[in-house]
N, CA, C, O and CB atoms as a CASP TS submission, in Angstrom:
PFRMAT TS
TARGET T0000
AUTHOR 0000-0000-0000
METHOD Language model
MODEL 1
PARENT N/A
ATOM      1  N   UNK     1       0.838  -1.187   0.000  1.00  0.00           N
ATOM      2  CA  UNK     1       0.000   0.000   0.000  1.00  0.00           C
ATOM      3  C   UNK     1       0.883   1.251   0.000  1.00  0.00           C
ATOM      4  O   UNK     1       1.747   1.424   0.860  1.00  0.00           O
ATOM      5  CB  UNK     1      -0.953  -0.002   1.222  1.00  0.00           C
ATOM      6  N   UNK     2       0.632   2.151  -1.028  1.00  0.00           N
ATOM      7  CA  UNK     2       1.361   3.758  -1.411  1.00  0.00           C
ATOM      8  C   UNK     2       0.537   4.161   0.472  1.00  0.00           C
ATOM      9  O   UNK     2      -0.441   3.782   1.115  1.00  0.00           O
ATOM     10  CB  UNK     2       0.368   5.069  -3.590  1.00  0.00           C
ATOM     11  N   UNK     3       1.770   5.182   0.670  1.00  0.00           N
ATOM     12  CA  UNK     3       1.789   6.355   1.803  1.00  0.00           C
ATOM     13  C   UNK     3       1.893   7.133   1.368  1.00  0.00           C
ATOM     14  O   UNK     3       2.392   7.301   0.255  1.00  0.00           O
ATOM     15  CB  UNK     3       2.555   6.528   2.743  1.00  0.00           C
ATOM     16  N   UNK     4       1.391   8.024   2.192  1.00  0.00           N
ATOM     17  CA  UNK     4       1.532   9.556   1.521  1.00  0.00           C
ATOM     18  C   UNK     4       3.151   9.864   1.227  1.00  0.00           C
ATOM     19  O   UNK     4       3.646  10.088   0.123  1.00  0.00           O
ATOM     20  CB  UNK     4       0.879  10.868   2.718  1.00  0.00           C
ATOM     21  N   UNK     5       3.782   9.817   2.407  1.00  0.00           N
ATOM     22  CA  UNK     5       4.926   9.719   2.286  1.00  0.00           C
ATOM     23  C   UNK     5       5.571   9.212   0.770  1.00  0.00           C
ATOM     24  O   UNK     5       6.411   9.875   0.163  1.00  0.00           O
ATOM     25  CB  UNK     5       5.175   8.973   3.337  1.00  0.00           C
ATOM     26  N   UNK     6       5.054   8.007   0.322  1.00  0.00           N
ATOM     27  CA  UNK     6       5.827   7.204  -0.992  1.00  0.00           C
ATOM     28  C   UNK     6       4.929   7.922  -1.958  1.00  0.00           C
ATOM     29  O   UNK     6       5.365   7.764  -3.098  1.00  0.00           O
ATOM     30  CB  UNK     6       5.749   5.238  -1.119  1.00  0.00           C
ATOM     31  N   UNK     7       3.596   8.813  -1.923  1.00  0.00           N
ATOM     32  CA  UNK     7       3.424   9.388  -3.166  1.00  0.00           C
ATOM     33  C   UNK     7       4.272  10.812  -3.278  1.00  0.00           C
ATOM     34  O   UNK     7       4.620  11.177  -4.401  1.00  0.00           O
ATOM     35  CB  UNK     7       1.873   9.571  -3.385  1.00  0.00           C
ATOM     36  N   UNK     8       4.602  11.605  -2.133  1.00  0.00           N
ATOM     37  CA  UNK     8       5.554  12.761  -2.177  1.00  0.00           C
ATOM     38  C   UNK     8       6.371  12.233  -2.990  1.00  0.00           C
ATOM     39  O   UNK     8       6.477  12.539  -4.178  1.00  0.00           O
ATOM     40  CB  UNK     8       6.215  13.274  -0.918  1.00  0.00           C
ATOM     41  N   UNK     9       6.988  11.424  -2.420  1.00  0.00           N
ATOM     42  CA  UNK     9       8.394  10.447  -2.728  1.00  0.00           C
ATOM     43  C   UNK     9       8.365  10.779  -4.716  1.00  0.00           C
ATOM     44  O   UNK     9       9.223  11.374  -5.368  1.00  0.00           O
ATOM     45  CB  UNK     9       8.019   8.079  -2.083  1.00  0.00           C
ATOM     46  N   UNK    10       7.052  10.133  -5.226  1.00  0.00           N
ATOM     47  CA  UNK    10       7.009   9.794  -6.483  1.00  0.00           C
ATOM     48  C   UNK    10       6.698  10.955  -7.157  1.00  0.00           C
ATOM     49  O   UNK    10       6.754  10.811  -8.378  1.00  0.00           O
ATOM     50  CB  UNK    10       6.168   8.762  -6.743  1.00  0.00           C
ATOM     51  N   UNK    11       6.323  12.298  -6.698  1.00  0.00           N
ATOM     52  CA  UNK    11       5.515  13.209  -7.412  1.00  0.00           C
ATOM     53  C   UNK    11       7.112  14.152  -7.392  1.00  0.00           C
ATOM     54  O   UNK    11       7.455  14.782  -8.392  1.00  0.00           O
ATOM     55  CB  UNK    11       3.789  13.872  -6.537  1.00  0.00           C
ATOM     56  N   UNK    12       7.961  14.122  -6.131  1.00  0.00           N
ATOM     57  CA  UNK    12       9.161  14.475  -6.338  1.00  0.00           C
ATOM     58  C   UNK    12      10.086  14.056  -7.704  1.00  0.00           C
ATOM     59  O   UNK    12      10.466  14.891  -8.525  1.00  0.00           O
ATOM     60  CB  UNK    12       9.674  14.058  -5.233  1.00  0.00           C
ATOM     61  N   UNK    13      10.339  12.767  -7.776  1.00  0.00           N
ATOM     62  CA  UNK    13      11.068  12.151  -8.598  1.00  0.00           C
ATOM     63  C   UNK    13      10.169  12.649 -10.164  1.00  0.00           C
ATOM     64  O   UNK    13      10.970  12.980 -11.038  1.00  0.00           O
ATOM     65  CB  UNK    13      11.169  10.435  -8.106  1.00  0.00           C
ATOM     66  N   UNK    14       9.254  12.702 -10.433  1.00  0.00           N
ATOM     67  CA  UNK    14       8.167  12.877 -11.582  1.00  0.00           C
ATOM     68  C   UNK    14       8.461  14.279 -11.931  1.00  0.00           C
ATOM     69  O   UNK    14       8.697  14.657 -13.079  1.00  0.00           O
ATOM     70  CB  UNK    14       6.487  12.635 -11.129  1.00  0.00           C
ATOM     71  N   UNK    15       8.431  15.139 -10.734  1.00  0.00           N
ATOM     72  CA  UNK    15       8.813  16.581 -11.362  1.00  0.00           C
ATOM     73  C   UNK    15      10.367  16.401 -12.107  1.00  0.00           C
ATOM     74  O   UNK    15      10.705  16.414 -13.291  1.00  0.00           O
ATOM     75  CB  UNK    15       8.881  17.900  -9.971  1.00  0.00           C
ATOM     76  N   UNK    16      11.299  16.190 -10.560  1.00  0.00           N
ATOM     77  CA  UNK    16      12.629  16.402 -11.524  1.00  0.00           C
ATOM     78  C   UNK    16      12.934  15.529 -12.588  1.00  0.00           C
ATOM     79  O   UNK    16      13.903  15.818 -13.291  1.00  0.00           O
ATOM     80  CB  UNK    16      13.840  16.340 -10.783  1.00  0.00           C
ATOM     81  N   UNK    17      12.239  14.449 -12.848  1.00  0.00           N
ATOM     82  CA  UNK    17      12.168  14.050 -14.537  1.00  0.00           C
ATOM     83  C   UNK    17      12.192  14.519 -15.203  1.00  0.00           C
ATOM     84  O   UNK    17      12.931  14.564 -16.187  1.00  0.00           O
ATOM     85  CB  UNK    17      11.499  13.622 -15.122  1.00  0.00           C
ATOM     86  N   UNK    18      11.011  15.268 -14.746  1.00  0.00           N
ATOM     87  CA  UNK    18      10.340  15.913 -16.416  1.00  0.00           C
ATOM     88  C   UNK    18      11.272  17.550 -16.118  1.00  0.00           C
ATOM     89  O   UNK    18      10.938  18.391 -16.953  1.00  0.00           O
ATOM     90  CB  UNK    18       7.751  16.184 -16.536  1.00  0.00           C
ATOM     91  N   UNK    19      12.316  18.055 -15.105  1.00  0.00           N
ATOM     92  CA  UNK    19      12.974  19.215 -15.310  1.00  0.00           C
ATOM     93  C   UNK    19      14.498  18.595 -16.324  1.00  0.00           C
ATOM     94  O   UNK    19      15.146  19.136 -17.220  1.00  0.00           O
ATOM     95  CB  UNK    19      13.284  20.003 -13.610  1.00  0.00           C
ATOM     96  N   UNK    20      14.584  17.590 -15.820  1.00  0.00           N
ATOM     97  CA  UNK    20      15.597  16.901 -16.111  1.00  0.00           C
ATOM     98  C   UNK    20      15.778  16.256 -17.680  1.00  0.00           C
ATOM     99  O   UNK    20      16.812  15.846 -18.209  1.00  0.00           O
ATOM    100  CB  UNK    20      15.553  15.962 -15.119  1.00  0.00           C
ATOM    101  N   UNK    21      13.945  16.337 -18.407  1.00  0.00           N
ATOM    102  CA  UNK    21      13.906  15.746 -19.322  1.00  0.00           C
ATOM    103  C   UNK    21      14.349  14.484 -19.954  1.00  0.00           C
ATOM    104  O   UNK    21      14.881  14.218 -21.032  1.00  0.00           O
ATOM    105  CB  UNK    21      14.100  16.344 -19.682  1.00  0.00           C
ATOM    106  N   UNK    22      13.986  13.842 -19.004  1.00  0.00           N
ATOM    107  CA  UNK    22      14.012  12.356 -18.429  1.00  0.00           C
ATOM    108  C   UNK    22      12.629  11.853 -18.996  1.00  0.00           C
ATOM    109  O   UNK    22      11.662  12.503 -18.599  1.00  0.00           O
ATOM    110  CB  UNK    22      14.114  12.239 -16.590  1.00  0.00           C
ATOM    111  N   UNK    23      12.386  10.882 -19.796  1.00  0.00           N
ATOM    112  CA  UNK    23      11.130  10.466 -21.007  1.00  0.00           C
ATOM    113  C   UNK    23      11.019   8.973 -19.623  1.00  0.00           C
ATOM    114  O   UNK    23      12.091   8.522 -19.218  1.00  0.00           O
ATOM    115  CB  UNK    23      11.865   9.947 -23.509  1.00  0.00           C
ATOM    116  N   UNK    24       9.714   8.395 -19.075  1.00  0.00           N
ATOM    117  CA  UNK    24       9.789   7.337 -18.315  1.00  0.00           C
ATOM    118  C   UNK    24      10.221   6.109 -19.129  1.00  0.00           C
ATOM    119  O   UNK    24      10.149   5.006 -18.588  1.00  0.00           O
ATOM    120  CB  UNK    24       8.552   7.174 -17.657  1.00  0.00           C
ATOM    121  N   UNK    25      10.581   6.200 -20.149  1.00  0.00           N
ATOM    122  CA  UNK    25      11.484   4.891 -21.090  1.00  0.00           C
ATOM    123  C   UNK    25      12.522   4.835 -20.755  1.00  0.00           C
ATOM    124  O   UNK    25      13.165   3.787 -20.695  1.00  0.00           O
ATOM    125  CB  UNK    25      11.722   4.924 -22.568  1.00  0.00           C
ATOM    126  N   UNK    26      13.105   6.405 -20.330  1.00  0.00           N
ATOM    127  CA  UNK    26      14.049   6.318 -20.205  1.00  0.00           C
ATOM    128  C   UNK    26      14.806   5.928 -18.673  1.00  0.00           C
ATOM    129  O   UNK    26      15.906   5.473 -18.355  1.00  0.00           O
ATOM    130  CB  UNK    26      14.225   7.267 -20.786  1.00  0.00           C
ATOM    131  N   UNK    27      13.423   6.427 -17.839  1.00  0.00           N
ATOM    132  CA  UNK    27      13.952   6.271 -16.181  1.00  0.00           C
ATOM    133  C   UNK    27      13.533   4.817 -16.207  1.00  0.00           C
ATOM    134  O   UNK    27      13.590   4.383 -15.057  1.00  0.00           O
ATOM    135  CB  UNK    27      13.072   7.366 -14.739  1.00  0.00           C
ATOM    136  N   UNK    28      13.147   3.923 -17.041  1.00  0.00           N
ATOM    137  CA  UNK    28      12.949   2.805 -16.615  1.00  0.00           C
ATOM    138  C   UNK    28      14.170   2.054 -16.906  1.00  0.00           C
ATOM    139  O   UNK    28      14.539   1.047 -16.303  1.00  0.00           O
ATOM    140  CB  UNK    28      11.801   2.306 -17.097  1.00  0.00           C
ATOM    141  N   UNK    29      14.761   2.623 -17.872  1.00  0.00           N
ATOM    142  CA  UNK    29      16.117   2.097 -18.455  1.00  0.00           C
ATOM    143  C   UNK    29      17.080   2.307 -16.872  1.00  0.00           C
ATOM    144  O   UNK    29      17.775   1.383 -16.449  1.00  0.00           O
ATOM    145  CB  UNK    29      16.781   3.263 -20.102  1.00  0.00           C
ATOM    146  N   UNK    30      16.997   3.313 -16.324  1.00  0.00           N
ATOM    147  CA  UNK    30      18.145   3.902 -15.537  1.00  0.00           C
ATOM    148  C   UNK    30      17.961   2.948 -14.067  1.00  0.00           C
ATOM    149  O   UNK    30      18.855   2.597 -13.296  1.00  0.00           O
ATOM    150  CB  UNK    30      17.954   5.821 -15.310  1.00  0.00           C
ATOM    151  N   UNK    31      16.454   2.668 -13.984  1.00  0.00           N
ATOM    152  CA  UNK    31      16.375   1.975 -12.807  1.00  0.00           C
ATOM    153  C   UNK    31      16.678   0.339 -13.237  1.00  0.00           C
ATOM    154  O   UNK    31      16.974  -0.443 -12.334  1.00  0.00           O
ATOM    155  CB  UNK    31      14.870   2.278 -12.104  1.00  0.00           C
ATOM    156  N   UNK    32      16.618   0.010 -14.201  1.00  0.00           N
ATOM    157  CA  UNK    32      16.277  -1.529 -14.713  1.00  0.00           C
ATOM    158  C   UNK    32      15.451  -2.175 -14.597  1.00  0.00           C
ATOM    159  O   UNK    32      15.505  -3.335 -14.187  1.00  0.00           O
ATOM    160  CB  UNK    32      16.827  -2.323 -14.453  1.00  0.00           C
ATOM    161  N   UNK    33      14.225  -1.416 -15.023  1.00  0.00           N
ATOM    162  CA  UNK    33      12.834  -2.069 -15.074  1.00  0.00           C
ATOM    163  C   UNK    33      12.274  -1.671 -16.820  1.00  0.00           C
ATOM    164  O   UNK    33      12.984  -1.270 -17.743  1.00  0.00           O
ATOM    165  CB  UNK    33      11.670  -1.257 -13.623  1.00  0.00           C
ATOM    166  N   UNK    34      10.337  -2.033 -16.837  1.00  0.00           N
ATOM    167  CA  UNK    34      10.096  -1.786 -17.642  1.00  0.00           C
ATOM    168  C   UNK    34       9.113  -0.166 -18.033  1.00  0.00           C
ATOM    169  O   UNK    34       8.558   0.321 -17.048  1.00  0.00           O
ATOM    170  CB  UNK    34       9.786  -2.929 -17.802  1.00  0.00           C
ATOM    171  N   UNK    35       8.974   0.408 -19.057  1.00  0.00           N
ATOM    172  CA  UNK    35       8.116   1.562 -18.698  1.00  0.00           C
ATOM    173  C   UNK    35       6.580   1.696 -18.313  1.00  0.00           C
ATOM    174  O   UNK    35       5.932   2.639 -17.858  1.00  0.00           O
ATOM    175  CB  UNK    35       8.230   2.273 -19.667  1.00  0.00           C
ATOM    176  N   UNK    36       6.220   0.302 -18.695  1.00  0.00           N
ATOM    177  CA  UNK    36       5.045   0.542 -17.997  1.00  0.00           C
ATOM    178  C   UNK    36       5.247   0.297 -16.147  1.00  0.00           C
ATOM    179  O   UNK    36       4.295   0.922 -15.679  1.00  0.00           O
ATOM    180  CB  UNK    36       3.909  -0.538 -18.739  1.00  0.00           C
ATOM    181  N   UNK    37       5.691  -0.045 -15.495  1.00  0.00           N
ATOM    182  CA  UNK    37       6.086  -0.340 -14.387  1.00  0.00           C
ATOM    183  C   UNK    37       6.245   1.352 -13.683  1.00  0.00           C
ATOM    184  O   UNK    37       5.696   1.714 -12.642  1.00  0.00           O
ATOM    185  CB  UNK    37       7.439  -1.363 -14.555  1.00  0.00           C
ATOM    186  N   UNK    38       7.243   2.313 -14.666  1.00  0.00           N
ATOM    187  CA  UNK    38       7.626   3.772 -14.321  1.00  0.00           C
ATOM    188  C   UNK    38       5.924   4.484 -14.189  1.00  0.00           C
ATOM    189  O   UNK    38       5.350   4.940 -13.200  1.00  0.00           O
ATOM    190  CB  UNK    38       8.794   4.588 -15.803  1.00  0.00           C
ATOM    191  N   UNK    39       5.461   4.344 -15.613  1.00  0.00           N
ATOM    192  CA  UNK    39       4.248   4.442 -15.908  1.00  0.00           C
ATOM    193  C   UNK    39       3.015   4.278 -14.486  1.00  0.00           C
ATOM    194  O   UNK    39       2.554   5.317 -14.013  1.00  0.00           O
ATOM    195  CB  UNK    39       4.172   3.369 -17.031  1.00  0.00           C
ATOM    196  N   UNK    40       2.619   3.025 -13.965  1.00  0.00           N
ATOM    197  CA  UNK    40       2.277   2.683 -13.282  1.00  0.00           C
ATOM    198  C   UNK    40       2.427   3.053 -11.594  1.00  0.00           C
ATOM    199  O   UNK    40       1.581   2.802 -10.736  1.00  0.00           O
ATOM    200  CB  UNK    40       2.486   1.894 -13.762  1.00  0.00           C
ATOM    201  N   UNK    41       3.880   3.786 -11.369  1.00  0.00           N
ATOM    202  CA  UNK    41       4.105   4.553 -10.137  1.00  0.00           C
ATOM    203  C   UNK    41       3.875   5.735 -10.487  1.00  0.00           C
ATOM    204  O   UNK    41       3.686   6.249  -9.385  1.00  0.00           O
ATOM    205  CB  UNK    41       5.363   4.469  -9.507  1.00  0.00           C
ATOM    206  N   UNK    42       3.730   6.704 -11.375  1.00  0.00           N
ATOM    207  CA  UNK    42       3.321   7.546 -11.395  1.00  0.00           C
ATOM    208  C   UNK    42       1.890   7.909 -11.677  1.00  0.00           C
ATOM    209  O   UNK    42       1.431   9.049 -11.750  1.00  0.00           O
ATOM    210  CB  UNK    42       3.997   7.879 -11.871  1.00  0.00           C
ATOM    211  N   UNK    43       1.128   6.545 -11.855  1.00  0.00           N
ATOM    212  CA  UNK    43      -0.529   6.715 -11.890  1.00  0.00           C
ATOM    213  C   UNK    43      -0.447   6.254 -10.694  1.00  0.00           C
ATOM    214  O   UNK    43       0.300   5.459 -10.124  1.00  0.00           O
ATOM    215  CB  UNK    43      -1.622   5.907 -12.994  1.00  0.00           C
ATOM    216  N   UNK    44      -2.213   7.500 -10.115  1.00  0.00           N
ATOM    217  CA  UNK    44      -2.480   6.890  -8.641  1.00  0.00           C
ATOM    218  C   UNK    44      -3.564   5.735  -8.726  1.00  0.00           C
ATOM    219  O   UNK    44      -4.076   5.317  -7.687  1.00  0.00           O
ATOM    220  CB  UNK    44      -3.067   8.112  -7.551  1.00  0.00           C
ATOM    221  N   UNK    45      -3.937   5.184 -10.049  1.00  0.00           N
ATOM    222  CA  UNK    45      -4.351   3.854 -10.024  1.00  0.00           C
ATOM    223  C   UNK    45      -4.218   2.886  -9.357  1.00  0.00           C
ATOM    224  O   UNK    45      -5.039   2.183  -8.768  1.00  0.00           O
ATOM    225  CB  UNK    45      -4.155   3.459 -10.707  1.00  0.00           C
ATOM    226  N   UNK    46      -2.927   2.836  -9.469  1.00  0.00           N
ATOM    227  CA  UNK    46      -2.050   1.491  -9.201  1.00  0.00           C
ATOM    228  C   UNK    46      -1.047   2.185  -7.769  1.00  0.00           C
ATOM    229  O   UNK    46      -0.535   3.252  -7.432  1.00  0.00           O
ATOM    230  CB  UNK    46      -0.864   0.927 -10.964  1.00  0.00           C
ATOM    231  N   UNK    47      -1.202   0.757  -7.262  1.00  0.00           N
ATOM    232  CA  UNK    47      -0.233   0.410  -5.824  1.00  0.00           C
ATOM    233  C   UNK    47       1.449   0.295  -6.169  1.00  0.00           C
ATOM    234  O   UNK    47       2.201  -0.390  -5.475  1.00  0.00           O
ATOM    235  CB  UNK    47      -0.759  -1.329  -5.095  1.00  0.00           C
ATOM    236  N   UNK    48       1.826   0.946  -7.155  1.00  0.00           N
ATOM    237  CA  UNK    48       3.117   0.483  -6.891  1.00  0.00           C
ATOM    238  C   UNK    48       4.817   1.926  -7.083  1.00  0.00           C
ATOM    239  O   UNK    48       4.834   2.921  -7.808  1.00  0.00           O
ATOM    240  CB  UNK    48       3.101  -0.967  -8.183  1.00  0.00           C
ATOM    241  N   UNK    49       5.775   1.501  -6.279  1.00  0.00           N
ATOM    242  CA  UNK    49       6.055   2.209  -5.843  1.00  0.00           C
ATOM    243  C   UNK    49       7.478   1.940  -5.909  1.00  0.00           C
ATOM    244  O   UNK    49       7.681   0.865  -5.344  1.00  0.00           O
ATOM    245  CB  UNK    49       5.403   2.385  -4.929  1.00  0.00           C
ATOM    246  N   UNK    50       8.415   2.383  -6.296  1.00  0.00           N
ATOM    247  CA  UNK    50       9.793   2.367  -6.005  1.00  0.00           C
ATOM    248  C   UNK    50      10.908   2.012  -5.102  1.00  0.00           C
ATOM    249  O   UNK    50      11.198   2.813  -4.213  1.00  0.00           O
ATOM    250  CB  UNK    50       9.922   3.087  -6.054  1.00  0.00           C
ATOM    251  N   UNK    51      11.589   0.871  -5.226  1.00  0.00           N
ATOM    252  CA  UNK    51      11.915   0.097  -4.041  1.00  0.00           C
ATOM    253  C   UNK    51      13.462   1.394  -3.922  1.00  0.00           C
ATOM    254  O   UNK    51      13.571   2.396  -4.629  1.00  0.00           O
ATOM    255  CB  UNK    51      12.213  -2.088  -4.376  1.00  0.00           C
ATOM    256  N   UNK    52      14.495   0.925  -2.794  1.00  0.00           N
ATOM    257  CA  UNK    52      14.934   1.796  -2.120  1.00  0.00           C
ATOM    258  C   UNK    52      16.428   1.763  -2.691  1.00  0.00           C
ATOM    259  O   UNK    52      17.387   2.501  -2.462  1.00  0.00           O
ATOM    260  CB  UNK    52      14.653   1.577  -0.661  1.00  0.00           C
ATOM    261  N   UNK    53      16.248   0.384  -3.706  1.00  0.00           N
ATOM    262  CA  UNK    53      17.490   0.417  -4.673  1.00  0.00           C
ATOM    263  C   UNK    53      17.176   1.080  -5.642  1.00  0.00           C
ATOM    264  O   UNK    53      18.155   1.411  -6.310  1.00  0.00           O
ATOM    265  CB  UNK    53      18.012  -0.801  -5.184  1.00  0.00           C
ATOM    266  N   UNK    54      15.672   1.625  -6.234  1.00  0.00           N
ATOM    267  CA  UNK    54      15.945   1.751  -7.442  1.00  0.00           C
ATOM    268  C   UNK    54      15.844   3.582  -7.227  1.00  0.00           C
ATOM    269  O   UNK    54      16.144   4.335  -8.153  1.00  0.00           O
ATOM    270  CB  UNK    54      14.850   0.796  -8.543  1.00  0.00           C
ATOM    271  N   UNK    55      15.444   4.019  -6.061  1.00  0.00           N
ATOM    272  CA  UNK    55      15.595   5.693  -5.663  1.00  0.00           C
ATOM    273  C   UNK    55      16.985   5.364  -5.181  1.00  0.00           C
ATOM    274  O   UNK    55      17.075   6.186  -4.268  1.00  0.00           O
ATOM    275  CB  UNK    55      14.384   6.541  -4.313  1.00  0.00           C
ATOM    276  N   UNK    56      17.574   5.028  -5.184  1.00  0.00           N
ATOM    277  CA  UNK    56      19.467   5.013  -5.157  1.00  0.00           C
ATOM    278  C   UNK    56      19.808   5.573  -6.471  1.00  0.00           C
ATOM    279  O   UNK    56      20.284   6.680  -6.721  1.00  0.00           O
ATOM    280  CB  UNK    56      20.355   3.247  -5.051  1.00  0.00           C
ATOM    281  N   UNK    57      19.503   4.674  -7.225  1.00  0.00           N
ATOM    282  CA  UNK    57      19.736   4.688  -8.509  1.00  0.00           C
ATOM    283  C   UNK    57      19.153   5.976  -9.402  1.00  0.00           C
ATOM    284  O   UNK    57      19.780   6.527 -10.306  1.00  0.00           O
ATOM    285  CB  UNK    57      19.228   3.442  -8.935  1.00  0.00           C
ATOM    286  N   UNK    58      17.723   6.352  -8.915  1.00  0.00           N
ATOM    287  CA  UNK    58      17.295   7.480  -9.324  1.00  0.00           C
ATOM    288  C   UNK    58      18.137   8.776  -9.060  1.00  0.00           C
ATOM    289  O   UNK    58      18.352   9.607  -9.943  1.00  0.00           O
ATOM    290  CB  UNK    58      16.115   7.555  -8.824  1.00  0.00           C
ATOM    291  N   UNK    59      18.794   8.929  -7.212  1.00  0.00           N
ATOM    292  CA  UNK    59      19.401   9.609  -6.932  1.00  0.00           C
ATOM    293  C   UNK    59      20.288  10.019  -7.713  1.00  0.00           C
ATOM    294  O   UNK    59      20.203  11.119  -8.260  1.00  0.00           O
ATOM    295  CB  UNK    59      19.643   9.352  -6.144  1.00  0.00           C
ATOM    296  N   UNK    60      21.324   9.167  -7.897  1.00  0.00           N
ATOM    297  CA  UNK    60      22.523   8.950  -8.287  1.00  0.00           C
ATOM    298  C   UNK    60      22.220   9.636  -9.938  1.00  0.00           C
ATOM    299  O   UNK    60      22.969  10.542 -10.304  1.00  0.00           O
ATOM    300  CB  UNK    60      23.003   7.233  -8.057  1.00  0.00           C
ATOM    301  N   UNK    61      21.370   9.271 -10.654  1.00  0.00           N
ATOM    302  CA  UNK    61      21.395   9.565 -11.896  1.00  0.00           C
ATOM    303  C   UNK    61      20.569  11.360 -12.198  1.00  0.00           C
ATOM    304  O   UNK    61      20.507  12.161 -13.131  1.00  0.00           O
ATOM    305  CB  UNK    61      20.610   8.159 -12.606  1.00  0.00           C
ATOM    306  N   UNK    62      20.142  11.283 -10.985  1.00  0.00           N
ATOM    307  CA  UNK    62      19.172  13.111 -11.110  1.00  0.00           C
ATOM    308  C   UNK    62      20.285  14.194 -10.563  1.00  0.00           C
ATOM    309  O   UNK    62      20.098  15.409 -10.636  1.00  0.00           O
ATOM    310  CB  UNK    62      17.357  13.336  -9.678  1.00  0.00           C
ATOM    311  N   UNK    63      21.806  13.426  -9.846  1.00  0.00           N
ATOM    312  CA  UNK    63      22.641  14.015  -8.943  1.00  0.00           C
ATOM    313  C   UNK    63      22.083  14.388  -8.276  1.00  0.00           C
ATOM    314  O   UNK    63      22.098  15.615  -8.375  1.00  0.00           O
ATOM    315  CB  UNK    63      23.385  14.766  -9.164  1.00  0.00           C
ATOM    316  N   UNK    64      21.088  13.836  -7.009  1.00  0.00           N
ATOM    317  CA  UNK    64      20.632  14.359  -6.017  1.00  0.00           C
ATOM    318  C   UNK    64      21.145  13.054  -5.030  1.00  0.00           C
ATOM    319  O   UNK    64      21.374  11.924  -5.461  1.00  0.00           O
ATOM    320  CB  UNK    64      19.042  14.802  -6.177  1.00  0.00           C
ATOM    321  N   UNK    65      21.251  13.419  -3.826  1.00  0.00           N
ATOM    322  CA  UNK    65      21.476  13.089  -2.369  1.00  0.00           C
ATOM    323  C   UNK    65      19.770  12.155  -2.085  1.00  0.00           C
ATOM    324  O   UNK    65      18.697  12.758  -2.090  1.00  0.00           O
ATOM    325  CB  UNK    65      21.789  14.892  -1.244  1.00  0.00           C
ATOM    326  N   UNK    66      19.863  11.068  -1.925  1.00  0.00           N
ATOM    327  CA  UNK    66      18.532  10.370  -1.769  1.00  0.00           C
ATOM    328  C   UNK    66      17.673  10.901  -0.934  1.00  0.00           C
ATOM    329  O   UNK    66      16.475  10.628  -1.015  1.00  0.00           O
ATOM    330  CB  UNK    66      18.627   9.119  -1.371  1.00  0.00           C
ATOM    331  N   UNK    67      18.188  11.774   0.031  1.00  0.00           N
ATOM    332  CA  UNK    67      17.477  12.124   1.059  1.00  0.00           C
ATOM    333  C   UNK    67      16.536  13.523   0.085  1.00  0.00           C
ATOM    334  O   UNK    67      15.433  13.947   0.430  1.00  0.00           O
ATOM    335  CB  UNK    67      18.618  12.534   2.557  1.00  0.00           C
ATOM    336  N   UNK    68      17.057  13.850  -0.721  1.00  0.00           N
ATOM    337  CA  UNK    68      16.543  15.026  -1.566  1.00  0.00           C
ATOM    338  C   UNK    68      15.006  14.733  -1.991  1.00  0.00           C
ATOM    339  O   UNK    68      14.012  15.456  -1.924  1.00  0.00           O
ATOM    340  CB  UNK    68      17.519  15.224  -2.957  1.00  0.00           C
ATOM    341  N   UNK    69      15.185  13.341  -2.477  1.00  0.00           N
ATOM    342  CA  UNK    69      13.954  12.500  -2.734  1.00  0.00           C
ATOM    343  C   UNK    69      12.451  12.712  -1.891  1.00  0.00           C
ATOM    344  O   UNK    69      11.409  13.134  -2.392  1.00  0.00           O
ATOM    345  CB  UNK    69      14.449  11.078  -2.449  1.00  0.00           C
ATOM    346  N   UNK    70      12.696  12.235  -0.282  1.00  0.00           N
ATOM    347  CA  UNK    70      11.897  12.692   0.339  1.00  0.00           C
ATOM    348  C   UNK    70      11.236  13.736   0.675  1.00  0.00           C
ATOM    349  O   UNK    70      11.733  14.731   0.147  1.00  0.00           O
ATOM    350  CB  UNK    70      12.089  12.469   0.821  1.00  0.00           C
ATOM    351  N   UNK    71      10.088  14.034   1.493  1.00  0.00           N
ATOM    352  CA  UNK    71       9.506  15.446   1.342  1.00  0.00           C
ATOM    353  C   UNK    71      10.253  15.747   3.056  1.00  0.00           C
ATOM    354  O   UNK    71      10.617  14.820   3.778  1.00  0.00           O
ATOM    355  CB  UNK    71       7.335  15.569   1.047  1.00  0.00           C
ATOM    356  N   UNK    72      10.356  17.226   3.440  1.00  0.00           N
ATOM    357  CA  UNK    72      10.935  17.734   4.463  1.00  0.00           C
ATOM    358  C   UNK    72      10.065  16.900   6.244  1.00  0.00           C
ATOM    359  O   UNK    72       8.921  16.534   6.514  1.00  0.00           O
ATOM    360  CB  UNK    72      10.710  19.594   4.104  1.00  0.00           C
ATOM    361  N   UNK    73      11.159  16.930   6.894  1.00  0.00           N
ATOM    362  CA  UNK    73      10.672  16.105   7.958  1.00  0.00           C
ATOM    363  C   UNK    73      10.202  16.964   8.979  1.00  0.00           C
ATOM    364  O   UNK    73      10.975  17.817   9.416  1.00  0.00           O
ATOM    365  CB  UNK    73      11.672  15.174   8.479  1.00  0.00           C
ATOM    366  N   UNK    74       8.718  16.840   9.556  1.00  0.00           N
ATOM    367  CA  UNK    74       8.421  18.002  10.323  1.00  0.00           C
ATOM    368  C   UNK    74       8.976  17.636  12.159  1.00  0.00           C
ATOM    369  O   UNK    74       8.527  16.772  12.911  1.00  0.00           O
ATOM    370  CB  UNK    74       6.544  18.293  10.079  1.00  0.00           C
ATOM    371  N   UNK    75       9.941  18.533  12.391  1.00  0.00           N
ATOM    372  CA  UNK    75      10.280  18.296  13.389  1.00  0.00           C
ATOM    373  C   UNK    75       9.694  19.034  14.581  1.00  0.00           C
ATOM    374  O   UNK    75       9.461  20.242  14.568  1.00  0.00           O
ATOM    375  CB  UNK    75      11.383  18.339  13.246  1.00  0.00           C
ATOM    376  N   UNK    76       9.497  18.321  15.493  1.00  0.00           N
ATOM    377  CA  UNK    76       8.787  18.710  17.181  1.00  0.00           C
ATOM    378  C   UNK    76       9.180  19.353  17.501  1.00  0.00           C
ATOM    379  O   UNK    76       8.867  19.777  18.613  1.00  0.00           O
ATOM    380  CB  UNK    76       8.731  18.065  18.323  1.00  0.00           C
TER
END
């Protein structure tokens, strides 16, 4: 089951794609999956969601710090 948390997560990564001009054929290439799979985390249809190797991998390829990924942590 998507969290709010893991849809931030995905709506993050979706923007800097598309700043990055990153086509999801192509982020599917970068993670090693298929595009409907990229496709499919970015519809809120579907339950599925980006495991924690493949936002490594996203990181690494957007040059962002993984933690960048996440949305800001509200602290007490």
């Amino acid at each position: 089951m998507r969290t709010e948390i893991d849809w931030q997560i995905i709506q993050n990564v979706k923007r800097r794609r598309k700043e990055l001009n990153i086509s999801q054929r192509k982020l599917a290439i970068i993670i090693g999956t298929n595009y409907s799979f990229v496709w499919k985390v970015e519809n809120e249809k579907y339950d599925c969601k980006y495991s924690a190797y493949q936002l490594y991998l996203i990181a690494e390829d957007f040059d962002w710090e993984v933690s960048d990924l996440f949305p800001p942590v509200n602290k007490r």
